[in-house]
C-alpha positions in Angstrom: 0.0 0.0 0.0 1.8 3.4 -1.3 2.1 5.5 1.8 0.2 9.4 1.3 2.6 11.4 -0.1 3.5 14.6 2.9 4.7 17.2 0.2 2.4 20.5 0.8 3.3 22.1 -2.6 5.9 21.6 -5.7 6.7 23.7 -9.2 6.2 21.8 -12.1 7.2 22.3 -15.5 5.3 21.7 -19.2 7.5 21.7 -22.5 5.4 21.8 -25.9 6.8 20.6 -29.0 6.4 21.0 -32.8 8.8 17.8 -32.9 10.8 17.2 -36.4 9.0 14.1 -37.4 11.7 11.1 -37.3 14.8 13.9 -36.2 15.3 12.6 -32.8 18.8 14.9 -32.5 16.6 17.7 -33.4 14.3 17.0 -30.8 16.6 16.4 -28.2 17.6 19.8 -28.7 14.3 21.5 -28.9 13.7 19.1 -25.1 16.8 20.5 -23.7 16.3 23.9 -24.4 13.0 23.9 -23.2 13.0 21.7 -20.4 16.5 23.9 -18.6 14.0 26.7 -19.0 11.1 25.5 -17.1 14.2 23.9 -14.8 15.5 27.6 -14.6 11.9 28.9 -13.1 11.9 26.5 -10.4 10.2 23.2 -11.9 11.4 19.9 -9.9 9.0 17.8 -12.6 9.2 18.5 -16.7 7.1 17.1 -18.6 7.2 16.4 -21.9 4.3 15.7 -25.0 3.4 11.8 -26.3 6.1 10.6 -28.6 8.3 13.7 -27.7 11.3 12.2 -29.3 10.3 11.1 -32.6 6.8 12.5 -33.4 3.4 10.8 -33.4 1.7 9.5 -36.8 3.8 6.2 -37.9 2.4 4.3 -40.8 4.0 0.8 -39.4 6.2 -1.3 -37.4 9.1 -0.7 -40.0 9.0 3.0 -40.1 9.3 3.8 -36.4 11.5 0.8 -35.3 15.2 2.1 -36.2 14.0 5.1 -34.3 12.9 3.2 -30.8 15.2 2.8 -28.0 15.3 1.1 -25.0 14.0 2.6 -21.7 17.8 2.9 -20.9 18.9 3.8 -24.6 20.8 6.7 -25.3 18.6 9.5 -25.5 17.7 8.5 -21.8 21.6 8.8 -20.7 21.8 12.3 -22.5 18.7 13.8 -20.6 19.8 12.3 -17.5 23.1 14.8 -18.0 20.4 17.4 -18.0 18.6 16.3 -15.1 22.0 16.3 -13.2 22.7 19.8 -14.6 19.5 21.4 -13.5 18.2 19.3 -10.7 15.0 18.5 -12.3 13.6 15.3 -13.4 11.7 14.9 -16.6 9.2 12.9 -18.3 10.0 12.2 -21.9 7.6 10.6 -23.9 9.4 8.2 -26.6 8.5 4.8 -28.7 10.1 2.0 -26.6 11.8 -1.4 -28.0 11.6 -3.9 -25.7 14.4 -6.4 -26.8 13.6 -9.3 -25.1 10.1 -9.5 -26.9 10.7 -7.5 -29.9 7.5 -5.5 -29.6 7.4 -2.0 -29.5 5.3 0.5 -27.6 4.3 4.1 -26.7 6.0 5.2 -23.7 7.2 7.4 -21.1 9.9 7.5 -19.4 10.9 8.9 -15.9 14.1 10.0 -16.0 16.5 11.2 -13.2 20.3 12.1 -12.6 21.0 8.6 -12.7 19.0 7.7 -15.9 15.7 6.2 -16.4 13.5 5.6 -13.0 10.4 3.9 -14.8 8.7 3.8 -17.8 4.4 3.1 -18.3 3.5 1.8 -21.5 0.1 3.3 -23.1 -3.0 1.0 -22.7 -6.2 2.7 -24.8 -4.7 3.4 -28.3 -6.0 6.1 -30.5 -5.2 7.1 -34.1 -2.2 5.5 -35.2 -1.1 3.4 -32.2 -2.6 -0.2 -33.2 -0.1 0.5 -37.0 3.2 0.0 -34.8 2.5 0.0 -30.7 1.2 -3.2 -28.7 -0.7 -1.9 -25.5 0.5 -1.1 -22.3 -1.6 -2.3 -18.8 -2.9 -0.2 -16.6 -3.0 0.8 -13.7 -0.3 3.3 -14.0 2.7 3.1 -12.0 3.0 6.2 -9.3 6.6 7.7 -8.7 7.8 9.4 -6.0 9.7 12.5 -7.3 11.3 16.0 -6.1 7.9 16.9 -6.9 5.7 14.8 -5.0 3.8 11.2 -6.2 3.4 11.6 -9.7 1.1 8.8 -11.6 1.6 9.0 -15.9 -1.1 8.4 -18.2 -0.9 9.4 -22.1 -3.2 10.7 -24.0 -6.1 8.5 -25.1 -5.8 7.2 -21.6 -7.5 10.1 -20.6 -10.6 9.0 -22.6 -11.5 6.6 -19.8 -12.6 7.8 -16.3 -10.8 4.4 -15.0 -7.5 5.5 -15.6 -7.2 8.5 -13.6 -9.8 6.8 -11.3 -6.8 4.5 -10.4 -3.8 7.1 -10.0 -6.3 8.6 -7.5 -6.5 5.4 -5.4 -3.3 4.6 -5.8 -2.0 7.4 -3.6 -0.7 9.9 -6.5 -0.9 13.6 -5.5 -0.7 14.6 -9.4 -1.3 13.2 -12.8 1.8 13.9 -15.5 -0.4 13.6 -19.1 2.6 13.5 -22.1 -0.4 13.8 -25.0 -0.9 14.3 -29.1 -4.6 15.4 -29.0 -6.2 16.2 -31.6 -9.9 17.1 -32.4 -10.2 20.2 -30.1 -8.8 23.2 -29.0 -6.4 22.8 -26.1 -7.0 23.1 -22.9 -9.4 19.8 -23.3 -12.5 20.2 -21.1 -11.6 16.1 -20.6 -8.3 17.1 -18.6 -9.9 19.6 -16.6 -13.0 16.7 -15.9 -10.0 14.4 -14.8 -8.5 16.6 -12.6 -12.4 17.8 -10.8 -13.5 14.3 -10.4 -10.6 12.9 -8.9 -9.4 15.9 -7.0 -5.9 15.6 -8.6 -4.0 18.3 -10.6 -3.1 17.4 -14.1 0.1 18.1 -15.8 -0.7 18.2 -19.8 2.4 18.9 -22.5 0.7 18.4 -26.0 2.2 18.2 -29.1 1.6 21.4 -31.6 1.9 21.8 -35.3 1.1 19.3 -38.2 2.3 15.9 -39.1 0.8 14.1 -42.2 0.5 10.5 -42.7 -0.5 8.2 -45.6 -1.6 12.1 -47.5 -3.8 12.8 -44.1 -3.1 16.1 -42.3 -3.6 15.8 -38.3 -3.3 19.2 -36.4 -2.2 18.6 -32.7 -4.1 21.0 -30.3 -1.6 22.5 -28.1 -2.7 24.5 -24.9 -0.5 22.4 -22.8 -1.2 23.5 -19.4 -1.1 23.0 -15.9 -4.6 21.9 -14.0 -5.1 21.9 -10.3 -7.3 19.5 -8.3 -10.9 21.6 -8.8 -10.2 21.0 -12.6 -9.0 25.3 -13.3 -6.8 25.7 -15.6 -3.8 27.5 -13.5 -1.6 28.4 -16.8 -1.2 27.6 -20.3 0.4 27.7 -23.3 -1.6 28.7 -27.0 0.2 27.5 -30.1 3.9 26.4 -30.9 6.8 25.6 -28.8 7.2 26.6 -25.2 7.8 26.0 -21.8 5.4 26.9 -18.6 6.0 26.5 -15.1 3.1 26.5 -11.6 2.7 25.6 -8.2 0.2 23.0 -7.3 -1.4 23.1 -4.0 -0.8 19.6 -2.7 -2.3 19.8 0.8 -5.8 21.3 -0.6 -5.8 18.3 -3.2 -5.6 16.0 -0.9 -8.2 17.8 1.4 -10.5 17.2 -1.5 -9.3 14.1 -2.9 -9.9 12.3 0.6 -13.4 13.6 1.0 -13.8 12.5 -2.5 -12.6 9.0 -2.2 -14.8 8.3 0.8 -18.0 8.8 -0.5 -17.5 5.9 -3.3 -19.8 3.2 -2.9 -17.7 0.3 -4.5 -19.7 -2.4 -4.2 -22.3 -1.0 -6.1 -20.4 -0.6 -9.1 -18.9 -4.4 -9.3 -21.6 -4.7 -12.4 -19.3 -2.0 -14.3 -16.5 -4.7 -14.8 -18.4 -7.3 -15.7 -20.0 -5.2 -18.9 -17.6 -5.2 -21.7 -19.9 -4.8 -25.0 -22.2 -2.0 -26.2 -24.9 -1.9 -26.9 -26.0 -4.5 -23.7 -26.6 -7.8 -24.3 -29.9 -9.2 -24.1 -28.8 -10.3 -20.4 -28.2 -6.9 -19.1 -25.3 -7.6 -16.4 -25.5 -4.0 -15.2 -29.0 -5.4 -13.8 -28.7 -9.5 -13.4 -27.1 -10.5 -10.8 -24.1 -12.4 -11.8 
C-alpha cells in the first residue's frame, strides 16, 4: 500500500513541441532547451508531449523501429546529463523497443540524474497506435519524485474515467499527461474533468503543429497547461513551442481528494467490470445478478 505522499506544494514544468517528425537529434535539442528553462523557473518535474522524441503518426512497425530505443537507450543517458545539470527530473515521452520480446510501444519514461526511473506503457490506443505499438496495462505506475507522487497516463488514456480513477487510489498527488490530442482546442474540457472528479491536478504537455501520414493532415491541439485539483486551468500555453512552469497546492488536493474517495460506494459498481460490450446484451449484467 503506497504511503500518502507529505509534500504540501511543488513547481512543475510543461514543454510543448512542434517535434521534427523522425529527427530525434533535433528534438533532443528543442527538449533541452526547453525543459532547462522551465528547470530555470523553479520546476522539480518537466514534462514532456506523447512521442516527444520522434513524433506521433507512424504508418508501421518498419517506419518507427530504427528510431525506438530502449527505456535505458541513449537519449535517456543524455537527458539524464540534464537532469544532473539542473536538478529537475523529466518525463520524456518516446517509442520503446523492448528487446527481449521485440515488440514496441508508446511510452514514457521517468528519467533522473542517474538515468531512467520507470517507464508506463500506453494501454487505450488512439489514431495511429494499433499501426506500430502493442498496448501497455494499466494501472499506471506512481513515482515518488522532487515533486511529490506523480502517476503517468498518455493521452487516449485520458478518454476513460478508470485511468485516472486508479492514479487517485493509488495514492498519486498529481497526474503527468505527455499527450498528441487532436480534435479540439487545447486546454481539453476532458483534462480539466479528470483533474475535478478525482481531485488531482493534471500536468498536460501536447504536441503542436502538423504531421501528415498516408496524405492525411492531423493538427495537434496545443494548450498544454497546468490543471489543479478543482479542474481550473492554473496556466497555459496557445500555439507552438514553449515551456510553462506553476505551483500546485498539494495539501488542498488531498483535502479534496480524501473527501472525494470516501464517499464511493464500491460495491455497487462491481456490475461495471463485468459489462464489456455496447450496446447490452440481451442479459443486461448491469442489472442481473451475476
Amino acid at each position: 500500500m503506497i504511503q500518502p505522499s507529505v509534500a504540501e506544494s511543488v513547481t512543475v514544468g510543461v514543454v510543448q513541441l512542434v517535434s521534427a517528425h523522425g529527427d530525434v537529434p533535433a528534438n533532443l535539442d528543442a527538449i533541452e532547451e526547453l525543459a532547462a528553462r522551465a528547470a530555470a523557473d523553479g520546476a522539480r518535474v518537466v514534462v514532456t508531449p506523447e512521442m516527444a522524441l520522434t513524433g506521433y503518426l507512424w504508418p508501421d512497425d518498419d517506419a518507427v523501429r530504427g528510431l525506438a530505443e530502449r527505456v535505458d537507450g541513449p537519449s535517456v543517458r543524455r537527458l539524464a546529463r540534464l537532469c544532473r545539470a539542473t536538478g529537475a527530473w523529466l518525463l520524456l515521452g518516446m517509442p520503446e523497443l523492448d528487446t527481449g520480446l521485440g515488440t514496441l510501444h508508446n511510452t514514457c519514461v521517468l528519467v533522473g540524474p542517474d538515468g531512467a526511473v520507470g517507464a508506463y506503457r500506453k494501454a487505450h490506443p488512439f489514431v495511429a497506435d494499433p499501426l506500430w505499438a502493442a498496448d501497455g496495462h494499466l494501472p499506471p505506475p506512481v513515482w515518488d519524485t522532487p515533486a511529490g507522487r506523480m502517476a503517468p497516463l498518455i493521452c487516449a488514456d485520458f478518454d476513460h474515467p478508470e485511468s485516472a480513477r486508479y492514479a487517485a487510489l493509488s495514492g498519486a498527488d498529481w497526474i503527468a499527461l505527455p499527450t498528441a490530442w487532436v480534435e479540439e482546442p487545447g486546454p481539453s474540457a476532458t483534462w480539466r474533468l479528470r483533474a475535478w472528479e478525482n481531485g488531482l491536478p493534471v500536468v498536460a504537455a501536447d504536441q503542436a503543429g502538423a504531421e501528415t501520414m498516408n496524405g492525411r493532415s492531423v493538427q495537434f491541439s496545443g494548450g498544454s497547461c497546468v490543471i489543479d485539483h478543482a479542474g481550473s486551468v492554473v496556466t497555459a500555453l496557445d500555439d507552438g513551442a514553449g515551456a510553462l512552469t506553476a505551483t500546485l497546492d498539494l495539501a488542498a488536493a488531498r483535502t479534496v481528494r480524501r473527501r472525494l474517495l470516501a464517499a464511493r460506494r464500491p460495491p455497487e459498481y462491481r456490475a461495471l467490470a463485468r459489462t464489456t460490450t455496447w450496446p447490452r446484451p440481451s442479459r443486461d449484467p448491469l442489472t442481473t445478478p451475476p
